[in-house]
PDB file of N, H, CA, C and O in Angstrom:
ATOM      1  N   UNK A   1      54.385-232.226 -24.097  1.00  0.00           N
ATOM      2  CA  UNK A   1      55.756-232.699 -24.118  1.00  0.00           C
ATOM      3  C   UNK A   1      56.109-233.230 -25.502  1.00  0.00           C
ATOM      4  O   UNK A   1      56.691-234.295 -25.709  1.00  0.00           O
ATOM      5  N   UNK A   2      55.682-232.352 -26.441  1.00  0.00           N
ATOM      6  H   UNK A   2      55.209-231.487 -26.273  1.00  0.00           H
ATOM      7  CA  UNK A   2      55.844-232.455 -27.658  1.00  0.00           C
ATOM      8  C   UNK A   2      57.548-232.495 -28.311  1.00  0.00           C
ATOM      9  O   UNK A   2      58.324-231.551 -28.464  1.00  0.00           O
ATOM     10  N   UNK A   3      57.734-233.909 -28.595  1.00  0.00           N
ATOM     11  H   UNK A   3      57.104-234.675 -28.471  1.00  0.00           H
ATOM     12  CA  UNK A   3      59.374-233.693 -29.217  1.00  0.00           C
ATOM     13  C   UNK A   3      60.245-233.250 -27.984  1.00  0.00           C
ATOM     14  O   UNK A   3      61.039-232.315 -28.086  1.00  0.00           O
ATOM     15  N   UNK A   4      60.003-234.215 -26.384  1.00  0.00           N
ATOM     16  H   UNK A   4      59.358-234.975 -26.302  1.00  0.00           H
ATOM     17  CA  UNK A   4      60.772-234.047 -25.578  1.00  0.00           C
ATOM     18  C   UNK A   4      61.165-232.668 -24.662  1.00  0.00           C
ATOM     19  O   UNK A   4      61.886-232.612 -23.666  1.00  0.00           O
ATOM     20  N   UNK A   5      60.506-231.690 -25.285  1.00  0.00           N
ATOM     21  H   UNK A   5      59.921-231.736 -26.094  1.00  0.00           H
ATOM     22  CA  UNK A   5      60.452-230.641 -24.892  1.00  0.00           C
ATOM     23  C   UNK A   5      61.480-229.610 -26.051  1.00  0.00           C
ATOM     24  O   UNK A   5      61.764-228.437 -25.810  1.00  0.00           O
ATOM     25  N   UNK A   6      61.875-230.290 -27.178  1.00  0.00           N
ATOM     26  H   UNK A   6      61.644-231.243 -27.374  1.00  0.00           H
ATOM     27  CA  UNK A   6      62.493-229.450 -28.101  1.00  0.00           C
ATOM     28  C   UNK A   6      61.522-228.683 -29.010  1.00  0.00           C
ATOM     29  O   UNK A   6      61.917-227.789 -29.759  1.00  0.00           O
ATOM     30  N   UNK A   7      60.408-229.011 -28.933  1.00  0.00           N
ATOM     31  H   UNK A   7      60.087-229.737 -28.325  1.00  0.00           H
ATOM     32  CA  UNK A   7      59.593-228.069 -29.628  1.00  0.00           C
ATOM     33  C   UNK A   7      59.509-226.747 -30.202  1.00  0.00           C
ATOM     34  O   UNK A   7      59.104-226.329 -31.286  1.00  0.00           O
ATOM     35  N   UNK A   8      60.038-226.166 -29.105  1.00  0.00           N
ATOM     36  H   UNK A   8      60.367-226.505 -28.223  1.00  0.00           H
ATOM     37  CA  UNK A   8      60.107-224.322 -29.210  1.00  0.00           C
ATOM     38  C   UNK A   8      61.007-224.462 -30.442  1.00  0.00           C
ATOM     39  O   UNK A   8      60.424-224.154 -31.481  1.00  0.00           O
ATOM     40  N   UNK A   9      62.404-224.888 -30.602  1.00  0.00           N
ATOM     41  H   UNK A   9      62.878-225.138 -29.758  1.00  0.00           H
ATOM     42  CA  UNK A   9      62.820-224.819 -31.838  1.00  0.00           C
ATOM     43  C   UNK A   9      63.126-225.189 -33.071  1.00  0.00           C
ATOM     44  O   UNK A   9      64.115-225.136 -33.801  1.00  0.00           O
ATOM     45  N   UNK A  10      62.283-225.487 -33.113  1.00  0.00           N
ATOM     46  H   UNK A  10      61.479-225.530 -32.519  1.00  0.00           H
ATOM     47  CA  UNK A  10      61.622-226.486 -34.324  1.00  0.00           C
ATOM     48  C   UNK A  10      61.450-224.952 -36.077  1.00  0.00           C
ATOM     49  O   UNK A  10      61.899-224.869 -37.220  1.00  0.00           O
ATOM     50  N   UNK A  11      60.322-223.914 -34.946  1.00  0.00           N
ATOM     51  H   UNK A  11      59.957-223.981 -34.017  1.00  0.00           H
ATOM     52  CA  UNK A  11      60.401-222.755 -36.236  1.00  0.00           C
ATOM     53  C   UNK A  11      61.771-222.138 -36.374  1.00  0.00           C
ATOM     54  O   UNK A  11      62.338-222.155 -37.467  1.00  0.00           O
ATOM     55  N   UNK A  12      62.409-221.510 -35.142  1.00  0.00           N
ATOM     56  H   UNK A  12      61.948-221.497 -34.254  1.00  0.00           H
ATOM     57  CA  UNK A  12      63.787-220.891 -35.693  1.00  0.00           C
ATOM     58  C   UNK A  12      64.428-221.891 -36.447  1.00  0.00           C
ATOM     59  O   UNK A  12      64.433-221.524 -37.622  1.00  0.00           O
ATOM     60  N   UNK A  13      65.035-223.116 -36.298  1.00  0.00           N
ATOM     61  H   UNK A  13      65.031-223.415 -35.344  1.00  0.00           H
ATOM     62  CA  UNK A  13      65.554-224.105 -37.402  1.00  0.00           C
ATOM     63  C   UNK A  13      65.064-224.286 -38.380  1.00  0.00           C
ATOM     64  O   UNK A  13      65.975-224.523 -39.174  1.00  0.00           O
ATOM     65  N   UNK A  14      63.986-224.335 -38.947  1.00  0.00           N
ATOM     66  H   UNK A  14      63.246-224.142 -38.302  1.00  0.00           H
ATOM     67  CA  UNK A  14      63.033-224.200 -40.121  1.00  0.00           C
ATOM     68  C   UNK A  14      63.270-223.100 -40.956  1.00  0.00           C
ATOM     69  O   UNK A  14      63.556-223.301 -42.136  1.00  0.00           O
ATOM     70  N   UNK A  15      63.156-221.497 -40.316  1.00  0.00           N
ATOM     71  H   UNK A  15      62.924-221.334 -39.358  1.00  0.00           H
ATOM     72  CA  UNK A  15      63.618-220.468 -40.763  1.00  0.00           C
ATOM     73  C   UNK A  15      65.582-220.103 -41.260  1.00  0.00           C
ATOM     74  O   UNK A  15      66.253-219.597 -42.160  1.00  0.00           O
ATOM     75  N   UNK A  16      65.738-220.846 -39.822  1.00  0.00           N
ATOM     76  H   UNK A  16      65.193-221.257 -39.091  1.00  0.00           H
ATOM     77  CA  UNK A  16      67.796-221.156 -40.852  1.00  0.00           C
ATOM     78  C   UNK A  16      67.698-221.526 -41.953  1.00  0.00           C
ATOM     79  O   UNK A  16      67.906-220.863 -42.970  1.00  0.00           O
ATOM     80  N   UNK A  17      67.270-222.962 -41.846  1.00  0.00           N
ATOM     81  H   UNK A  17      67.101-223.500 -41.020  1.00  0.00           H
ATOM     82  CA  UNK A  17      68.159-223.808 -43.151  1.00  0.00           C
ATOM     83  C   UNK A  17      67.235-222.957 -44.055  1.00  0.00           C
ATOM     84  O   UNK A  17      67.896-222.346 -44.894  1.00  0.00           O
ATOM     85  N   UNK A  18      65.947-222.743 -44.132  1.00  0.00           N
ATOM     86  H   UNK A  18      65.410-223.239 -43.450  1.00  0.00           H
ATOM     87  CA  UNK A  18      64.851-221.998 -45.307  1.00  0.00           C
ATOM     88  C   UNK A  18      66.295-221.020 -45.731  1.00  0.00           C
ATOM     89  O   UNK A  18      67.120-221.352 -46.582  1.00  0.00           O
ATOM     90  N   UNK A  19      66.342-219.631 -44.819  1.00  0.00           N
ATOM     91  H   UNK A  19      65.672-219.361 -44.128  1.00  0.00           H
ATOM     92  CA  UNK A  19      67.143-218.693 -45.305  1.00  0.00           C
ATOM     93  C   UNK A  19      68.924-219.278 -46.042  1.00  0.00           C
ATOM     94  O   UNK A  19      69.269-218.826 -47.134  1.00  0.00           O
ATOM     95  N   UNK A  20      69.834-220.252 -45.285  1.00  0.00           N
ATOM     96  H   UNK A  20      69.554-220.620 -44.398  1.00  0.00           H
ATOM     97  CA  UNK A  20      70.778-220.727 -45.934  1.00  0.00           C
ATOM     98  C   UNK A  20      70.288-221.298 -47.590  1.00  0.00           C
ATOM     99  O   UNK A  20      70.860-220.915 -48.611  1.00  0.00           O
ATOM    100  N   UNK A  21      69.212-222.201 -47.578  1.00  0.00           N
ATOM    101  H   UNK A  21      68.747-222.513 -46.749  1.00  0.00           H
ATOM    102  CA  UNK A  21      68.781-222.756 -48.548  1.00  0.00           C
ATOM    103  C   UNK A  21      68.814-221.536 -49.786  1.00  0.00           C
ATOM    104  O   UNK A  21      69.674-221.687 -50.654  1.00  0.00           O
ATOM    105  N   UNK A  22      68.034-220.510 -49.870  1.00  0.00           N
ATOM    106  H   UNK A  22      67.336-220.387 -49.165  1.00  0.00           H
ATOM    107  CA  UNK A  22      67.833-219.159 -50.413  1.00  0.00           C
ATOM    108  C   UNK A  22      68.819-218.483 -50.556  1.00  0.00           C
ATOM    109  O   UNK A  22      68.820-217.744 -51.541  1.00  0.00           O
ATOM    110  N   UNK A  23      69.857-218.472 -49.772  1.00  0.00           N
ATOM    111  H   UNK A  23      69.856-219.072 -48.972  1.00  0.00           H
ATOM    112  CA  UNK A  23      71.104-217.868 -50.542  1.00  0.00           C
ATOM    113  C   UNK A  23      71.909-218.377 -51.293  1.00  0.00           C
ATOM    114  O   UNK A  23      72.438-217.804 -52.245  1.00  0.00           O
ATOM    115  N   UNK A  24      72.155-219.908 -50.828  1.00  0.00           N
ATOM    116  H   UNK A  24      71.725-220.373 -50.054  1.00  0.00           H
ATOM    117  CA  UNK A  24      72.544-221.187 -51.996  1.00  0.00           C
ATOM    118  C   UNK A  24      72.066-220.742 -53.450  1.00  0.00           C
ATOM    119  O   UNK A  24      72.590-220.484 -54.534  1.00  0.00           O
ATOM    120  N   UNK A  25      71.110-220.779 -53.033  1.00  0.00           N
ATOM    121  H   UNK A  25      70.685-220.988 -52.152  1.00  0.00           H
ATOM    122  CA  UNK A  25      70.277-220.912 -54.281  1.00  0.00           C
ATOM    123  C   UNK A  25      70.703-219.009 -55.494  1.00  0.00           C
ATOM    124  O   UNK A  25      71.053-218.664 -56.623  1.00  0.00           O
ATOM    125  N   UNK A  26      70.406-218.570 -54.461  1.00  0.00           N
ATOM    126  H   UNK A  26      70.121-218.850 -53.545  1.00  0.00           H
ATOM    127  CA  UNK A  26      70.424-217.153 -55.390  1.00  0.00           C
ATOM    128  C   UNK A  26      72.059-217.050 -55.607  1.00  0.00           C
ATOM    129  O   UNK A  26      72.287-216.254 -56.518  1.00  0.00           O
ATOM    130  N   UNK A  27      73.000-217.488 -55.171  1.00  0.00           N
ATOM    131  H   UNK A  27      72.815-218.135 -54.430  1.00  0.00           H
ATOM    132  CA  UNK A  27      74.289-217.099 -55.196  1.00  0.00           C
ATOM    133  C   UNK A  27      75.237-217.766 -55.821  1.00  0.00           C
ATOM    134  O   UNK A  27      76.441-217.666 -56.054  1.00  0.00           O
ATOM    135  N   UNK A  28      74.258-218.553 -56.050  1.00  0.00           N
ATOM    136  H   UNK A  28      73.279-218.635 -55.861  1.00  0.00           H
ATOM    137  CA  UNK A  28      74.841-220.266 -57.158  1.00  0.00           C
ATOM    138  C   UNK A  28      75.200-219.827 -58.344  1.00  0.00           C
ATOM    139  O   UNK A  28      76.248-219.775 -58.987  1.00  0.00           O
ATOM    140  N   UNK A  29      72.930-219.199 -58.650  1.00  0.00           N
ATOM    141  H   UNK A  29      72.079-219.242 -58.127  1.00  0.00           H
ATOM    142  CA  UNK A  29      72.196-219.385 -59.604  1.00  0.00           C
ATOM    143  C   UNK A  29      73.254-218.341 -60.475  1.00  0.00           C
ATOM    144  O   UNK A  29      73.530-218.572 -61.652  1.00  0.00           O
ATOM    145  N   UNK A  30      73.930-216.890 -59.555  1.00  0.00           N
ATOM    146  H   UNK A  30      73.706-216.702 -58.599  1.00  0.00           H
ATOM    147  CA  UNK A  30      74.622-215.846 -60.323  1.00  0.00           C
ATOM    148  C   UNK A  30      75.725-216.020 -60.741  1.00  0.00           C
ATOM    149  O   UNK A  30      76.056-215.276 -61.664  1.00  0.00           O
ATOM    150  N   UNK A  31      76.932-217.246 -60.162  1.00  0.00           N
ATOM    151  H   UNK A  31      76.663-217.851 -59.412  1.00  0.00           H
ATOM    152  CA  UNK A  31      77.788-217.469 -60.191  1.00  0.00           C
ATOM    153  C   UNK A  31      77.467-218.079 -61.715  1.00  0.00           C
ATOM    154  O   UNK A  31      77.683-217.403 -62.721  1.00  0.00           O
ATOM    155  N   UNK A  32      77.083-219.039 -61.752  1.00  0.00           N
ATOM    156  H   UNK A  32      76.907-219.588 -60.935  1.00  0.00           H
ATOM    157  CA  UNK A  32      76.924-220.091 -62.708  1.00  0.00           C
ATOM    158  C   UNK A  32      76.493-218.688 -64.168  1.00  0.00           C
ATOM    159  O   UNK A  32      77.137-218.590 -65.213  1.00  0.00           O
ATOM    160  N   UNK A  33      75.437-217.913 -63.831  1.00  0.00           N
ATOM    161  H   UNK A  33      74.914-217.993 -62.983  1.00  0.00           H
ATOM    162  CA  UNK A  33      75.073-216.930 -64.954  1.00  0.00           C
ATOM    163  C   UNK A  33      76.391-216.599 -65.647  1.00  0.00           C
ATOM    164  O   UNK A  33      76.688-216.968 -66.783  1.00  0.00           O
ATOM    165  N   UNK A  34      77.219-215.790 -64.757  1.00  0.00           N
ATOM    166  H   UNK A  34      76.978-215.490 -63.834  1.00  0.00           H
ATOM    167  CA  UNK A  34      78.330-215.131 -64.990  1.00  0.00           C
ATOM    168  C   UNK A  34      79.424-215.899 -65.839  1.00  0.00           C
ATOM    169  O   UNK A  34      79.950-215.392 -66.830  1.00  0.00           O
ATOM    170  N   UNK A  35      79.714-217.129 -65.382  1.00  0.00           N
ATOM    171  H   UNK A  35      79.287-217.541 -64.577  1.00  0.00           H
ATOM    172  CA  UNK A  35      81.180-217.988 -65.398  1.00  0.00           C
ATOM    173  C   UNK A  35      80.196-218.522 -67.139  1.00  0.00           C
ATOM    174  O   UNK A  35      80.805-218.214 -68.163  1.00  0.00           O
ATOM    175  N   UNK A  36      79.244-219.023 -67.272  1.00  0.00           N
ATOM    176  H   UNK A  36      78.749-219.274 -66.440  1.00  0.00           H
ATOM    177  CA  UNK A  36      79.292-219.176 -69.046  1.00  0.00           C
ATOM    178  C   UNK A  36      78.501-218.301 -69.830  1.00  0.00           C
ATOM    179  O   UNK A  36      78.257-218.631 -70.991  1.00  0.00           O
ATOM    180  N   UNK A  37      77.958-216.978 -69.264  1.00  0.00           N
ATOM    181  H   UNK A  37      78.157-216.709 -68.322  1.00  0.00           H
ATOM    182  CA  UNK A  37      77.987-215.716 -70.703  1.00  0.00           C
ATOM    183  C   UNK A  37      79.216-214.950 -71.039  1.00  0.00           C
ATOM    184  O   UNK A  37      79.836-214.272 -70.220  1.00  0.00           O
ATOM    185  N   UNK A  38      79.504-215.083 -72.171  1.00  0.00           N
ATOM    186  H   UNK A  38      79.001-215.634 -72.836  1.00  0.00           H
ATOM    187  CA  UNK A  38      80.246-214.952 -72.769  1.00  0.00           C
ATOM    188  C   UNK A  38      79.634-213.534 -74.046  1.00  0.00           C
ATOM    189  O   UNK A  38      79.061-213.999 -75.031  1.00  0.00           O
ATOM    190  N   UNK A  39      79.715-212.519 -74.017  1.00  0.00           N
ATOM    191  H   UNK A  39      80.181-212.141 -73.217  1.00  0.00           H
ATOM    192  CA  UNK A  39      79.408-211.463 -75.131  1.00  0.00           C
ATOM    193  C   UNK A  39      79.676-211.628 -75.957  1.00  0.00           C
ATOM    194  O   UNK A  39      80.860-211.963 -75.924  1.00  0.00           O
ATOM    195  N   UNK A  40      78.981-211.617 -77.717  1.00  0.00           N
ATOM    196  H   UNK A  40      78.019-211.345 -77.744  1.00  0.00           H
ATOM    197  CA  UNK A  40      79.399-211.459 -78.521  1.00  0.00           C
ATOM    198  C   UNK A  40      80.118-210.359 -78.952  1.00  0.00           C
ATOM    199  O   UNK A  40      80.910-210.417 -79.892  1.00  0.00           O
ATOM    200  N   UNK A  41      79.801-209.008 -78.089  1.00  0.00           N
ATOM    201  H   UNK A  41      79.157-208.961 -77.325  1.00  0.00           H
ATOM    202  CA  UNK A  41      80.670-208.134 -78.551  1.00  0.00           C
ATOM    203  C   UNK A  41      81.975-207.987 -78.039  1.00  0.00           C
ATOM    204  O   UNK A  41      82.655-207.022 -78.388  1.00  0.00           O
ATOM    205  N   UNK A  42      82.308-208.640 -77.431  1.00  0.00           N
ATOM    206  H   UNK A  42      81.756-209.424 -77.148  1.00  0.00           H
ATOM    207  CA  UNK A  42      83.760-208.837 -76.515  1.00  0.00           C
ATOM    208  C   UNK A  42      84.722-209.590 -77.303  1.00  0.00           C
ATOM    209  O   UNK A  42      85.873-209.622 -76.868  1.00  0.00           O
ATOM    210  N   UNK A  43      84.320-210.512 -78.936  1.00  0.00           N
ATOM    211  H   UNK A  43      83.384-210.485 -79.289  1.00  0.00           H
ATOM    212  CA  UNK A  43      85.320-210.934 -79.088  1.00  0.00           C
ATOM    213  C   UNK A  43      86.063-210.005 -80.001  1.00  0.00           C
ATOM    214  O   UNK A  43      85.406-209.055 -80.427  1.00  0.00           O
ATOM    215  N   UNK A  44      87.199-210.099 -80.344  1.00  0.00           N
ATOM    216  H   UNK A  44      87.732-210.871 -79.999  1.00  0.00           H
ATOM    217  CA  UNK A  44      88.107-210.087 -81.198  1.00  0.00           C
ATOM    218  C   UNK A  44      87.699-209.640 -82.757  1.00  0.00           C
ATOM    219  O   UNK A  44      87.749-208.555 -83.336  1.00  0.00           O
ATOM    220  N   UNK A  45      87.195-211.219 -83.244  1.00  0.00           N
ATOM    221  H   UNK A  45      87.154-212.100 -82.774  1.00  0.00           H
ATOM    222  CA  UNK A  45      87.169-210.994 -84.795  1.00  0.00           C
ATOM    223  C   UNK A  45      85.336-210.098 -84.499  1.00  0.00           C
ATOM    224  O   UNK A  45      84.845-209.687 -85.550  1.00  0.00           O
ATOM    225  N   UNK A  46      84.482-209.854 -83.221  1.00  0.00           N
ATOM    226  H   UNK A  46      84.881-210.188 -82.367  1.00  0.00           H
ATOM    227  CA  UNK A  46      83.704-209.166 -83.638  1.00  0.00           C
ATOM    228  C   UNK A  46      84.192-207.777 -83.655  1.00  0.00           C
ATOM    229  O   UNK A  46      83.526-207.012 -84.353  1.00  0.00           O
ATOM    230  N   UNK A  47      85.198-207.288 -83.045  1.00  0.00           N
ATOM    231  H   UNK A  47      85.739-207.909 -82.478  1.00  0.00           H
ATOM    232  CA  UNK A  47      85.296-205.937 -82.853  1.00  0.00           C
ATOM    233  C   UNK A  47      85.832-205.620 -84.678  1.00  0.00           C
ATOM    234  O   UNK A  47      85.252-204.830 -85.423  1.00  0.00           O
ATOM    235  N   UNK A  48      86.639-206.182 -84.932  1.00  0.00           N
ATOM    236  H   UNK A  48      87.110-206.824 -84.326  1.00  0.00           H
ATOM    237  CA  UNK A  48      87.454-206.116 -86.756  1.00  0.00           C
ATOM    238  C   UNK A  48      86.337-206.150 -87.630  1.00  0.00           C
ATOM    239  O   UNK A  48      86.395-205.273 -88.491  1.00  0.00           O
ATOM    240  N   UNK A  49      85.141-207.027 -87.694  1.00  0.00           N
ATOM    241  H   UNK A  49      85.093-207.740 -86.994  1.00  0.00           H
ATOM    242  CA  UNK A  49      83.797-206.662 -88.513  1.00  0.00           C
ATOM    243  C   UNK A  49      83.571-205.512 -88.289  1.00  0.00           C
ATOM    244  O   UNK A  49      83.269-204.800 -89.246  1.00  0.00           O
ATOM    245  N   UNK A  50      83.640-204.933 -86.937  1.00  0.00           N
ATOM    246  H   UNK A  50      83.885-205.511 -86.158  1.00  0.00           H
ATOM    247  CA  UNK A  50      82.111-203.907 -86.915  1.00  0.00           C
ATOM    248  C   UNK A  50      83.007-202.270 -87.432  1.00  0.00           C
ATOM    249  O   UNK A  50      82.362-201.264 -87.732  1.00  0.00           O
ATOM    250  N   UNK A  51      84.692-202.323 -87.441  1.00  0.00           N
ATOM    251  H   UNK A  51      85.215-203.140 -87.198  1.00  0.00           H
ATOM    252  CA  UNK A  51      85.434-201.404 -87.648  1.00  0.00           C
ATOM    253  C   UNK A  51      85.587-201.416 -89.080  1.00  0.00           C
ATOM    254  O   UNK A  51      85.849-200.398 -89.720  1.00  0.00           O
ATOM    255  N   UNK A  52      85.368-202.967 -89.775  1.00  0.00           N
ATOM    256  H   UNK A  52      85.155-203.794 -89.255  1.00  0.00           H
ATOM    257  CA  UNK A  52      85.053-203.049 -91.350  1.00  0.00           C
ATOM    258  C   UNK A  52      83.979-202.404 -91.773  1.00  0.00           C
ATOM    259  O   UNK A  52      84.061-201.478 -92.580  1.00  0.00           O
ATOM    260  N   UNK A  53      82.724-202.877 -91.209  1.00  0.00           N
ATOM    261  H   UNK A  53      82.657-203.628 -90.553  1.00  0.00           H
ATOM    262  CA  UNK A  53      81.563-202.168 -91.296  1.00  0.00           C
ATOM    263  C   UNK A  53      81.279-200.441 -91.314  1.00  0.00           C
ATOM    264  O   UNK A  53      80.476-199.844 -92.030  1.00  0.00           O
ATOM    265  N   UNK A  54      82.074-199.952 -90.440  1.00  0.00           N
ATOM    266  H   UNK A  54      82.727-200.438 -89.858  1.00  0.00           H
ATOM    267  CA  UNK A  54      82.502-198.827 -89.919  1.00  0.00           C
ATOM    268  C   UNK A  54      82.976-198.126 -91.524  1.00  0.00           C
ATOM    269  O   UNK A  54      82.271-197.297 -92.099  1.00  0.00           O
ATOM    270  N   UNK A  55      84.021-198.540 -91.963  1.00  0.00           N
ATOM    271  H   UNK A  55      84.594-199.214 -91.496  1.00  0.00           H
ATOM    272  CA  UNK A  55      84.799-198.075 -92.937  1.00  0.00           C
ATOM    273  C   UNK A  55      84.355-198.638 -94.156  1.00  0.00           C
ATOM    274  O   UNK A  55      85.117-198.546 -95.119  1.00  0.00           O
ATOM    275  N   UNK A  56      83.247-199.215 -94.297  1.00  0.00           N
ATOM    276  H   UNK A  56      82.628-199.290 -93.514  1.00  0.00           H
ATOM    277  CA  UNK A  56      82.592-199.101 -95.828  1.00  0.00           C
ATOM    278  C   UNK A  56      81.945-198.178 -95.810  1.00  0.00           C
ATOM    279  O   UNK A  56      82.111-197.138 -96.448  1.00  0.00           O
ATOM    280  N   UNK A  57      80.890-198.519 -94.863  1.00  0.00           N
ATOM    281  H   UNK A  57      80.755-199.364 -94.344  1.00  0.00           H
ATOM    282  CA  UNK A  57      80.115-197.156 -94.542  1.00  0.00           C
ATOM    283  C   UNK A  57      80.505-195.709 -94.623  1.00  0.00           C
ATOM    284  O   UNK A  57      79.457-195.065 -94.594  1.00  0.00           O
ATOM    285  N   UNK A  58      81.586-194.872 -94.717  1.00  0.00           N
ATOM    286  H   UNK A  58      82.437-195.396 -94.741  1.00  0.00           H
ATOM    287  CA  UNK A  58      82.265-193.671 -94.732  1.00  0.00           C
ATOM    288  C   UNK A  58      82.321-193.203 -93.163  1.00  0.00           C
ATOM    289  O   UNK A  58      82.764-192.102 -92.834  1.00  0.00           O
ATOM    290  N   UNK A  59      81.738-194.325 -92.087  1.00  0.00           N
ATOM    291  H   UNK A  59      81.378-195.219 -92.354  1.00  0.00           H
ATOM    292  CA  UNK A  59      82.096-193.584 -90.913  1.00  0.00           C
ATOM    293  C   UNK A  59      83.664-193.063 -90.008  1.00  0.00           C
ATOM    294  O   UNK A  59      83.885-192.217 -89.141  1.00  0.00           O
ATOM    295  N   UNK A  60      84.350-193.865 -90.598  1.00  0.00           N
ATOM    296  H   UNK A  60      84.170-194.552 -91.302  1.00  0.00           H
ATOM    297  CA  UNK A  60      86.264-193.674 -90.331  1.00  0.00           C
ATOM    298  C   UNK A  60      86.767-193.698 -91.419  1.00  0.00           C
ATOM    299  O   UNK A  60      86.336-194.256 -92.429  1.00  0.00           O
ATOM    300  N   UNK A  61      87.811-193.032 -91.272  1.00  0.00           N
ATOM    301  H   UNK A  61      88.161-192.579 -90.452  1.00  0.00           H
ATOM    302  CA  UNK A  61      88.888-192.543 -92.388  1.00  0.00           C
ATOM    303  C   UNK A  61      89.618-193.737 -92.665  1.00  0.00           C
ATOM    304  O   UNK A  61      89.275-194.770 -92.090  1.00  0.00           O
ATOM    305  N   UNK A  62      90.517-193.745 -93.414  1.00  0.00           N
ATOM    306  H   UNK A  62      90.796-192.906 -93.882  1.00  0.00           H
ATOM    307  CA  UNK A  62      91.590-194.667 -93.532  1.00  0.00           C
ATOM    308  C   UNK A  62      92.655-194.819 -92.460  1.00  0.00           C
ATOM    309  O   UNK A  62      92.918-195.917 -91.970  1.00  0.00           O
ATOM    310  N   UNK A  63      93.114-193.970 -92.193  1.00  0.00           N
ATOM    311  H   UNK A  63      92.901-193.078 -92.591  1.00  0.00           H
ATOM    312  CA  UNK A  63      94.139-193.415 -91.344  1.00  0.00           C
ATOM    313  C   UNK A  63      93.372-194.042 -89.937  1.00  0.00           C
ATOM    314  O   UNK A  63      93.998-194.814 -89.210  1.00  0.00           O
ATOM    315  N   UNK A  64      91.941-193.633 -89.617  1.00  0.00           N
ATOM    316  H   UNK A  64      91.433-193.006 -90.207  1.00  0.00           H
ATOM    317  CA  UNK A  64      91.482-193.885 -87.948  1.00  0.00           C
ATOM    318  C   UNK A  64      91.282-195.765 -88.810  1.00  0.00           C
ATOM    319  O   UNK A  64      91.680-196.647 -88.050  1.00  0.00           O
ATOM    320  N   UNK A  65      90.849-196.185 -89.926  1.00  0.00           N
ATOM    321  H   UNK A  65      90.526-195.468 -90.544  1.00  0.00           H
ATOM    322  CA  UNK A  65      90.694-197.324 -89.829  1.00  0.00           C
ATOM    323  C   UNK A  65      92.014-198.641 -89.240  1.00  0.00           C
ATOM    324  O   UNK A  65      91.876-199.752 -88.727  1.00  0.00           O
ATOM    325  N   UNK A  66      93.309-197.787 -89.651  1.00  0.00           N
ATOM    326  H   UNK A  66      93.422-196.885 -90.068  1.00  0.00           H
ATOM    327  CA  UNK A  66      94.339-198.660 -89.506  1.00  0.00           C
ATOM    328  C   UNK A  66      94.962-198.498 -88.175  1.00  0.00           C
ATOM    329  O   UNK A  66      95.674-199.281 -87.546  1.00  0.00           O
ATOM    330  N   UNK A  67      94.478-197.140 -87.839  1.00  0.00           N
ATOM    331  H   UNK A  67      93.900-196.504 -88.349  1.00  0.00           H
ATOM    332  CA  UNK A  67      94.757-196.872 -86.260  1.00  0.00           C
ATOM    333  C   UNK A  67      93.952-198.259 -85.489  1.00  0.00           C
ATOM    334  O   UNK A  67      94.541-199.265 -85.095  1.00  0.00           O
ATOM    335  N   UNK A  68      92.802-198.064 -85.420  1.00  0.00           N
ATOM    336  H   UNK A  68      92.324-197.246 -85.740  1.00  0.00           H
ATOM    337  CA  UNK A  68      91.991-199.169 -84.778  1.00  0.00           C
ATOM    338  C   UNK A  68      92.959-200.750 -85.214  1.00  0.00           C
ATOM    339  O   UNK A  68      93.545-201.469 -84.404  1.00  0.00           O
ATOM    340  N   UNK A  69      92.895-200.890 -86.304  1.00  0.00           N
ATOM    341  H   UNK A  69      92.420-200.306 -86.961  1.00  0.00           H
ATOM    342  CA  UNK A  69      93.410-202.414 -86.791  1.00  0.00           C
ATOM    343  C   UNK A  69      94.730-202.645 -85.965  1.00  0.00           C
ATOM    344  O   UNK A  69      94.801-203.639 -85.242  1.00  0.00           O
ATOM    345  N   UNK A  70      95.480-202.009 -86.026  1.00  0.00           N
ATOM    346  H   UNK A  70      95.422-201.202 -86.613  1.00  0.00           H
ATOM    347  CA  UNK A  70      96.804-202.197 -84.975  1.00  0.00           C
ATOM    348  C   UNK A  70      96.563-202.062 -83.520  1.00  0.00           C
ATOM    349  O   UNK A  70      97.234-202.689 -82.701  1.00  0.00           O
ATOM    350  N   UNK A  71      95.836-201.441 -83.271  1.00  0.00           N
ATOM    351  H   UNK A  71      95.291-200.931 -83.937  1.00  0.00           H
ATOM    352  CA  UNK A  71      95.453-201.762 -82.174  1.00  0.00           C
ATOM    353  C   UNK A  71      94.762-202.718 -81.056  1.00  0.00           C
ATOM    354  O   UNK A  71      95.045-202.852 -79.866  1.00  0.00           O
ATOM    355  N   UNK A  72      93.850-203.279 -81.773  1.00  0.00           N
ATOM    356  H   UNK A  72      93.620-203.171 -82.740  1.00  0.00           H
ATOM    357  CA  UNK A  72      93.236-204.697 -82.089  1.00  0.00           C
ATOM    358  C   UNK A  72      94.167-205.714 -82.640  1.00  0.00           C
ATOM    359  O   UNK A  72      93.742-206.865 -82.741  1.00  0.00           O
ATOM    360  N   UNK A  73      95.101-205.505 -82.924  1.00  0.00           N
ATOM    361  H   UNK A  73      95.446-204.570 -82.842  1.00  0.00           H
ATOM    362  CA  UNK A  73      96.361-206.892 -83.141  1.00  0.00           C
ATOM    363  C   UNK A  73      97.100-206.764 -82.067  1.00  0.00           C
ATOM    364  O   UNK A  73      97.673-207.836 -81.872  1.00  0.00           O
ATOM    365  N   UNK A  74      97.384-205.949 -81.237  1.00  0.00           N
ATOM    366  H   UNK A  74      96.919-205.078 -81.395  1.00  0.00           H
ATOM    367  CA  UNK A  74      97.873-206.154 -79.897  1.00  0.00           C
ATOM    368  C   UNK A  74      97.652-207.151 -78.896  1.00  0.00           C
ATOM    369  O   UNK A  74      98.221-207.070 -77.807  1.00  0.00           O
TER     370      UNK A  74
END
């Protein structure tokens, strides 16, 4: 007469909160990942370097360089 006779569910309750606990946890952990990485290649003044870079290098023309630049001031 162990625990009044509540015994039997003692493991299924153990196994709930365990499994709630575990999704807390994993669903937090991704939220939180997401909401402060931030890409460096996503900003702005990085995309205008790498189209500078681009056009020392001889990889774009003049013409595709200023195409890009106006476009990126949008």
């Amino acid at each position: 007469m162990m625990w009044f006779g509540w015994g039997f569910l003692f493991i299924p309750l153990c196994l709930v909160f365990g499994a709630i606990a575990i999704y807390y946890l994993i669903f937090s952990s991704r939220n939180n990942c997401r909401s402060h990485y931030t890409p460096i290649y996503n900003s702005p003044s990085r995309a205008r370097e790498i189209i500078d870079e681009r056009y020392a290098k001889g990889d774009i023309t003049k013409e595709e360089f200023q195409q890009i630049r106006k476009e990126l001031e949008r």
